[in-house]
N, C-alpha and C positions, 0 to 999 in steps of 0.2 A: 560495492558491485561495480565490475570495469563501465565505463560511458565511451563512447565515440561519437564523436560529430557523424549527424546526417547531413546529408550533400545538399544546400539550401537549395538550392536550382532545380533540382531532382527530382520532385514530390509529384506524384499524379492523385487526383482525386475521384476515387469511386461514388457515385451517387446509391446511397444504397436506398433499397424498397421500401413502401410504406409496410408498418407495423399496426396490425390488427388492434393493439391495446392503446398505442400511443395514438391513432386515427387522425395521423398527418403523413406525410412523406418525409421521410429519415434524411439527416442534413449530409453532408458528404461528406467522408475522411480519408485520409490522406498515406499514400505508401510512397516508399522510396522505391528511386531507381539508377540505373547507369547513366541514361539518358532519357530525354522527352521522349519516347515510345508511347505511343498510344496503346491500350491495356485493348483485350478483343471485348470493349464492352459500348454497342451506339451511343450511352448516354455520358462515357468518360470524358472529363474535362480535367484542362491541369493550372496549377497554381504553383505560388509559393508560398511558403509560411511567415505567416509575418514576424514570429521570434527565430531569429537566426542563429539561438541558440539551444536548438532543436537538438536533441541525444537519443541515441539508442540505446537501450538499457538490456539486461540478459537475465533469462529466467531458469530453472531447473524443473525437471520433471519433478513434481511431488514438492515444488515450494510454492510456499504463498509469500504476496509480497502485499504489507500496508504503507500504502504511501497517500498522497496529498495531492491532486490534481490542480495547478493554480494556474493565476495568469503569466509566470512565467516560464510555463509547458510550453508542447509544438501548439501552433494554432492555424488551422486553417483561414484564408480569407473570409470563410463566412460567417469566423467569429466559433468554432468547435474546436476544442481543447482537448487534448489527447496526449496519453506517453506512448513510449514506442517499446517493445520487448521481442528478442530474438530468441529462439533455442533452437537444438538439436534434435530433428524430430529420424524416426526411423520407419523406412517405408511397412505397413501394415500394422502398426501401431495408431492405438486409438484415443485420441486425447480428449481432456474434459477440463474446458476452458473456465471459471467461472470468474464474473465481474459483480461487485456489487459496493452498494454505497446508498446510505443514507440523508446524503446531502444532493444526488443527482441522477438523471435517471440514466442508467445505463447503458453504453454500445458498442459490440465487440466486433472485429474483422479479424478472420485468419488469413493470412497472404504465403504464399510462396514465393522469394522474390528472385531465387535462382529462375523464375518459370517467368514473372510478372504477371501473379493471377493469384487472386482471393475466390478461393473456391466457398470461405463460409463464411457469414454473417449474422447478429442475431439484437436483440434488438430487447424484449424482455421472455425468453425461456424460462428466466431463474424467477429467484423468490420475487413477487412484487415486481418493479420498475428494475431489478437484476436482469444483467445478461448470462446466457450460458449457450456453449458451443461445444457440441461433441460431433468428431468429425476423424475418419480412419485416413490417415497419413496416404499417398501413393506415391513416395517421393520419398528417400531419404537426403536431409541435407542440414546444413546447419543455418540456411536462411527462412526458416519460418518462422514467422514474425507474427506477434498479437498489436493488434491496434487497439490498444485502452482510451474510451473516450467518452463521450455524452452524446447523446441525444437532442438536446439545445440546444444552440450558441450560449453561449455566455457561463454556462456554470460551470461550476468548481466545487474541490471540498475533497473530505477525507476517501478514501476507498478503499477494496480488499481483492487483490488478484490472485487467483490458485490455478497452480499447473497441474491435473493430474494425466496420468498417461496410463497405457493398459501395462497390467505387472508391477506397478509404482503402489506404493502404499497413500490413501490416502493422508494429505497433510498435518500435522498438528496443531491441534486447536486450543487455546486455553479452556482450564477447564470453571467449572459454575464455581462464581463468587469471588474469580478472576477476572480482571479487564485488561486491555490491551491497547497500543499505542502508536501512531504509525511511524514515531520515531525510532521505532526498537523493533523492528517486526520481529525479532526471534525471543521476545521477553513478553510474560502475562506479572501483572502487576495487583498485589492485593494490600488495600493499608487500613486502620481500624485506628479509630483516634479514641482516648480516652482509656480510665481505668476498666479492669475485668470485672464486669455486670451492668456496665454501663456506657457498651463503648458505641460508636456508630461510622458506620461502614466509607470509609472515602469514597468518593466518586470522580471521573478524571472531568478536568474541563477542558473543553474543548480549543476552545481558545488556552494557546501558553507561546511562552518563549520557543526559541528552536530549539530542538534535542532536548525538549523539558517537558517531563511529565509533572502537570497541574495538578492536584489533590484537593478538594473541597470536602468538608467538614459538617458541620450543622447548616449553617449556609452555604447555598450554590453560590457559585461564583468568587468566594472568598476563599483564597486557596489557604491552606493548612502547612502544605509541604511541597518541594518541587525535590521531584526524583530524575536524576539524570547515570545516564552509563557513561564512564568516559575511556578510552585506552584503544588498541593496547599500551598498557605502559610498560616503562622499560624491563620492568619485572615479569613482563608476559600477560599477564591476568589483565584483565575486564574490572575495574572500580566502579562497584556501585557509591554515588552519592546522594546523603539526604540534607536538603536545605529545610529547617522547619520554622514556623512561622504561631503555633502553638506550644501554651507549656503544658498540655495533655502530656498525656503517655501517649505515646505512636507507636504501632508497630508494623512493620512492611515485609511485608514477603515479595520477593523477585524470584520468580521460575525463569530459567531457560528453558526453550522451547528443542534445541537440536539437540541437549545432553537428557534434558529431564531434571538438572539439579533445580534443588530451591534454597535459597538463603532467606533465614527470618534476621532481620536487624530489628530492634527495641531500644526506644530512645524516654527513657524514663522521666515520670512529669517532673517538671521545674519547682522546687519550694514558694512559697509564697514571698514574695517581695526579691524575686531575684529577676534581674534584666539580662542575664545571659539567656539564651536558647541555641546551645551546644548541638550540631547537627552530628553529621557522620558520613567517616568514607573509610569503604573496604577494600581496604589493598591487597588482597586472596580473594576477591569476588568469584570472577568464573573466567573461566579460559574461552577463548574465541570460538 
């Protein structure tokens, strides 16, 4: 996904309203601008961010993006963590923002920055501590921007952002008995460890390497297998890889999300008294 530098000096911060469910006042976040302009709002104040290597990131109608919110995101001075997302919005057009995450409680701003104004903000709409923003465009341009962020200072952790727009399909989602991973957002992940009548279902953990999906086994926390995508390589295709760490039988299914294929790889159990455990990589995996 293209990145650009946000203009470190640039940021102005919106205090936004207290929230009925959360029963504090909402910590402030942060938009870009041209210059120090004061936004038409009495209680707007401005900062700068303390990581100054703050990015803009770009969305599509109709994608969802999982990513990882950490402490080396934008961050406000008062300690609120947040990404930055642009797209193409078209005037009369109705979008339907949604934010959510299980590790933090949610907070969404929509901005115009051709304009310098956040006409909408939200706080928890969606499921739970989710945020969701649905708000009809009056402006077409290519600087409306989503402010993904929290509601605390200090937190962090996985999250799930979806763009839908009015006449857009909604997103796709993997489907039950599939999981999914914020290193791969266009792949759902299914693995089963063990022979057929006795196998038991992988589960991801949480914690892994970068670009590595974790796979736990009979015990949490004791990975079984690390699944990674790597490419394009020079052959064109997408390489799926399995690193295993059991001499079960494995077998893994990887869906793409934007074609619909699925490839099953089957890495058969290891004999008794042998020390190899033979992994696998697919050089015809899937194309981009």
């Amino acid at each position: 996904m293209p990145l650009r530098t946000l203009p470190v000096l640039v940021l102005a911060l919106l205090v936004a309203s207290a929230s009925a469910s959360s029963q504090t006042t909402a910590p402030a976040l942060p938009i870009k601008g041209e210059s120090l302009l004061r936004l038409p709002s009495p209680s707007a104040s401005f900062v700068t961010p303390k990581n100054h290597e703050c990015v803009e990131h770009s969305i599509q109608c109709g994608e969802t993006i999982r990513s990882n919110l950490t402490t080396h995101d934008c961050e406000s001075d008062e300690g609120i963590f947040f990404d930055v997302y642009s797209f193409h919005g078209v005037a009369g057009q109705t979008v339907t923002v949604d934010l959510g995450s299980s590790a933090f409680d949610a907070f969404l701003v929509l901005c115009d920055l051709d304009e310098l104004d956040c006409p909408a903000e939200d706080d928890d709409s969606g499921v739970g501590t989710d945020a969701r923003i649905v708000y009809t465009l009056n402006r077409t341009s290519s600087e409306w921007t989503i402010l993904a962020g929290t509601f605390f200072p200090g937190e962090t952790g996985p999250y799930t952002l979806s763009l839908v727009c009015s006449g857009q399909p909604p997103p796709p989602t993997c489907p039950t008995g599939f999981f999914d991973d914020p290193s791969y957002p266009d792949f759902c992940f299914r693995v089963t460890v063990g022979n057929p009548g006795s196998t038991i279902a992988g589960v991801r953990e949480a914690e892994c390497l970068a670009e590595t999906v974790c796979v736990s086994g009979a015990l949490p926390g004791r990975s079984e297998a690390f699944l990674r995508i790597i490419g394009p390589r020079p052959n064109g295709f997408l390489w799926p890889t399995i690193v295993r760490f059991t001499p079960s039988r494995l077998v893994v299914d990887m869906l793409q999300l934007s074609s619909g294929q699925t490839n099953r790889y089957v890495l058969p159990a290891v004999p008794p008294g042998t020390d190899d455990l033979p992994g696998l990589q697919g050089r015809l995996g899937f194309l981009p």
